[in-house]
LOKEFI-250372 format. One record per residue (C-alpha): residue number from 0; residue in one letter; x, y, z. Coordinates in steps of 0.25 Angstrom, whole numbers, plus 5000, padded with zeros to 4 digits. Layout:
REM LOKEFI-250372
{r NUM, "a", {X, Y, Z}}
...
This chain:
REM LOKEFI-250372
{r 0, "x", {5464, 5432, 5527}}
{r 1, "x", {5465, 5418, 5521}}
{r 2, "x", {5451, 5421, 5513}}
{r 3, "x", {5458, 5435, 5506}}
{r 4, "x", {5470, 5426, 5503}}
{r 5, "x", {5461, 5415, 5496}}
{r 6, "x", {5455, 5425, 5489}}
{r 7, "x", {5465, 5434, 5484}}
{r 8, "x", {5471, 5420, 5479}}
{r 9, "x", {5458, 5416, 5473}}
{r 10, "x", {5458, 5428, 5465}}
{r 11, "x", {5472, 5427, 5458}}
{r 12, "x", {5469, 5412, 5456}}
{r 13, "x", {5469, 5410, 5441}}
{r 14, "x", {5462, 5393, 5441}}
{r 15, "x", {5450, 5385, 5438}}
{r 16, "x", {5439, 5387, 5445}}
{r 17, "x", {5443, 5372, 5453}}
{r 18, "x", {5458, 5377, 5455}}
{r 19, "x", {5455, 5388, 5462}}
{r 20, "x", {5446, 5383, 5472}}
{r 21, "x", {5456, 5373, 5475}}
{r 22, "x", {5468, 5382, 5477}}
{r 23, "x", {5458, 5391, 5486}}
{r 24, "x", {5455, 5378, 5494}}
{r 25, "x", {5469, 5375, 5496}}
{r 26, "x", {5474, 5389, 5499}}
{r 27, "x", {5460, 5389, 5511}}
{r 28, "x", {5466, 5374, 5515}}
{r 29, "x", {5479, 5381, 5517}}
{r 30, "x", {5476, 5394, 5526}}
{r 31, "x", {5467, 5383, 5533}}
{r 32, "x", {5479, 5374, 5537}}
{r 33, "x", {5487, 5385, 5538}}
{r 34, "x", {5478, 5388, 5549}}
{r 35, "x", {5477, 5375, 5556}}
{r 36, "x", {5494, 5378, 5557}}
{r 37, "x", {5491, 5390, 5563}}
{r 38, "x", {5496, 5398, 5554}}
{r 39, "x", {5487, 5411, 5550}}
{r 40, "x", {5482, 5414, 5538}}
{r 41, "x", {5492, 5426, 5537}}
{r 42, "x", {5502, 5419, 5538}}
{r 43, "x", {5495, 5408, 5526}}
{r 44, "x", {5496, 5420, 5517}}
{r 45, "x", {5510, 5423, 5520}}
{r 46, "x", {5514, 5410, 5518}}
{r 47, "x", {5505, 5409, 5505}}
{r 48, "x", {5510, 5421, 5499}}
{r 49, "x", {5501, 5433, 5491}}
{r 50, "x", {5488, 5428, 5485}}
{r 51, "x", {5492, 5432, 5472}}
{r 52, "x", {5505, 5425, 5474}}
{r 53, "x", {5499, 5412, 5478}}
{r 54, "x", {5488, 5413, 5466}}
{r 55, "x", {5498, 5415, 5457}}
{r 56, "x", {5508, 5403, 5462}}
{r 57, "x", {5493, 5393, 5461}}
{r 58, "x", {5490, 5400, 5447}}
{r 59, "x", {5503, 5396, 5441}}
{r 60, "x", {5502, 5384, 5448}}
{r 61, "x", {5487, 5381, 5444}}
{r 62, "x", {5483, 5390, 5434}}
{r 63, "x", {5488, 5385, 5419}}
{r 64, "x", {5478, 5375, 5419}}
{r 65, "x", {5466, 5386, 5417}}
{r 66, "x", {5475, 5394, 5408}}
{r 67, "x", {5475, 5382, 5399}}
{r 68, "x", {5461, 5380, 5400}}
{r 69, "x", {5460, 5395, 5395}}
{r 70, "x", {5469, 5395, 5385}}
{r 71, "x", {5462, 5382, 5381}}
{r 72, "x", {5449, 5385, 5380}}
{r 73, "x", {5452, 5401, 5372}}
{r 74, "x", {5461, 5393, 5362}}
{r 75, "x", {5447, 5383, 5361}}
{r 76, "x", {5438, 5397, 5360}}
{r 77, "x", {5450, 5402, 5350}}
{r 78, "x", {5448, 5391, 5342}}
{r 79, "x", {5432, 5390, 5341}}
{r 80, "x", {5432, 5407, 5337}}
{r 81, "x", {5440, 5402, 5325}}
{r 82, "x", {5432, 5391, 5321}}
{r 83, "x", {5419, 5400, 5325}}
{r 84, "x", {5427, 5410, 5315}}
{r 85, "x", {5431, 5401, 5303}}
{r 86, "x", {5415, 5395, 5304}}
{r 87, "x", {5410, 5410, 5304}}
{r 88, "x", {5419, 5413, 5293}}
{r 89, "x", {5415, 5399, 5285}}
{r 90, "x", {5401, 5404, 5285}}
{r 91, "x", {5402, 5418, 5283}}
{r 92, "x", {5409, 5415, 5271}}
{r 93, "x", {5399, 5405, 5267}}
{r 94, "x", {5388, 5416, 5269}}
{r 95, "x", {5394, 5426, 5259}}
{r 96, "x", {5393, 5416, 5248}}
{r 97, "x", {5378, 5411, 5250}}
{r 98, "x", {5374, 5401, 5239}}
{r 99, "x", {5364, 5407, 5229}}
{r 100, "x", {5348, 5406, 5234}}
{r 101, "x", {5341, 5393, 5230}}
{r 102, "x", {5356, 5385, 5231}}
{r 103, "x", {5357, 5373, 5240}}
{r 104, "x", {5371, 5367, 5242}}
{r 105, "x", {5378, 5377, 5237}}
{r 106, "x", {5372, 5375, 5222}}
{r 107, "x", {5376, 5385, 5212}}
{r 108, "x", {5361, 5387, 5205}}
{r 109, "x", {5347, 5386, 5213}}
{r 110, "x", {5342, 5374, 5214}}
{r 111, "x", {5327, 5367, 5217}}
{r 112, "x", {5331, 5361, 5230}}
{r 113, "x", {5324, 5369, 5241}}
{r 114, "x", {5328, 5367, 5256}}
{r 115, "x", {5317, 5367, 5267}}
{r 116, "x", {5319, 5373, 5280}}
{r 117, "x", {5333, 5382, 5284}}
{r 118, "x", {5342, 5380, 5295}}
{r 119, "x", {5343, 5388, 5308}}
{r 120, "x", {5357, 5387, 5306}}
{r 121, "x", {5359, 5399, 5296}}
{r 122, "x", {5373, 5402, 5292}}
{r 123, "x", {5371, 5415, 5299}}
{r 124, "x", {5368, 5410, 5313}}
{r 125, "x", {5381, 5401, 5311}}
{r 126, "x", {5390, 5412, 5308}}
{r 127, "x", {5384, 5422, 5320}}
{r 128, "x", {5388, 5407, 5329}}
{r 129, "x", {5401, 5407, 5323}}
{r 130, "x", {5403, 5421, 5323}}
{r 131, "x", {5398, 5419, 5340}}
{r 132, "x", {5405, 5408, 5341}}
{r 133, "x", {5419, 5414, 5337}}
{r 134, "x", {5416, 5428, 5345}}
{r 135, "x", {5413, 5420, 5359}}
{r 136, "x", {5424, 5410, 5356}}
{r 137, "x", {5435, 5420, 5353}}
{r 138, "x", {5429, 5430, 5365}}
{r 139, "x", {5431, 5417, 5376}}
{r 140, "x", {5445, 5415, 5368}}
{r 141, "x", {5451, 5428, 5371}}
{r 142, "x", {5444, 5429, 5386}}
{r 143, "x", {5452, 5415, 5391}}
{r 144, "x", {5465, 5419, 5383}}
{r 145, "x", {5465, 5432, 5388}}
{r 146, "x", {5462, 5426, 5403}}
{r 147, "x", {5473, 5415, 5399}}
{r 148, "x", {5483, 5427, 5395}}
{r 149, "x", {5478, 5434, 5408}}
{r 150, "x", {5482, 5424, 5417}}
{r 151, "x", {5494, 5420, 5411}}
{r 152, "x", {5498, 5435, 5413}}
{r 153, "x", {5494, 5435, 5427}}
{r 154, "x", {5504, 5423, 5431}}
{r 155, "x", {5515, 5427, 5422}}
């Protein structure tokens, strides 16, 4: 009995990893006293109420510190997708208007000056990373605000 309560209860609980376990450890120390009293662990349940209703009550009570980690963290992921967006834009745009052939520094007319060796680091691998960067960002945004959203449905 008191291991289908503990985990029916385990399943509704909406914490941190850490929270959890400490709710589940305090819910075992209590059927165990309980015990020791003589009372059954029928009797615990009655007196603990519903497994959904007693998750809810420790998510209210417990809970709103990982909805703000998730709201944190998907406003974080919201604002790195717009500056991955604003850096993709800046070099796509900086890519359409390429300096003629033979131009260093953004010189109007060829000049003698000539550059040895090239960079890894092409404007086009940046933009496929900014490009990267935005889609993972905005992806993990709209997974943790939905999950926020989500659970701020299920305890309303």
């Amino acid at each position: 009995m008191k291991e289908e309560y503990c985990r029916a209860v385990a399943g509704r609980l909406d914490l941190l990893r850490r929270d959890k376990h400490r709710v589940l450890e305090d819910l075992a120390d209590t059927f165990e006293a309980a015990r020791e009293q003589g009372e059954t662990d029928q009797a615990t349940e009655e007196r603990l109420g519903p497994p959904e209703e007693f998750a809810r009550e420790i998510n209210l009570q417990l809970g709103p510190r990982k909805n703000r980690s998730r709201l944190l963290v998907g406003g974080l992921c919201c604002l790195v997708c717009l500056g991955c967006g604003v850096g993709a834009a800046l070099l796509w745009s900086l890519m359409r208007n390429p300096f003629p052939p033979g131009a260093i520094g953004g010189a109007v007319t060829v000049t003698s000056i000539q550059v040895m060796g090239s960079s890894w680091l092409s404007p086009e691998l940046l933009l496929g990373l900014c490009v990267l960067g935005c889609l993972g960002a905005g992806a993990l945004a709209v997974r943790l605000l939905r999950r926020f959203a989500a659970s701020r449905r299920k305890d309303g």
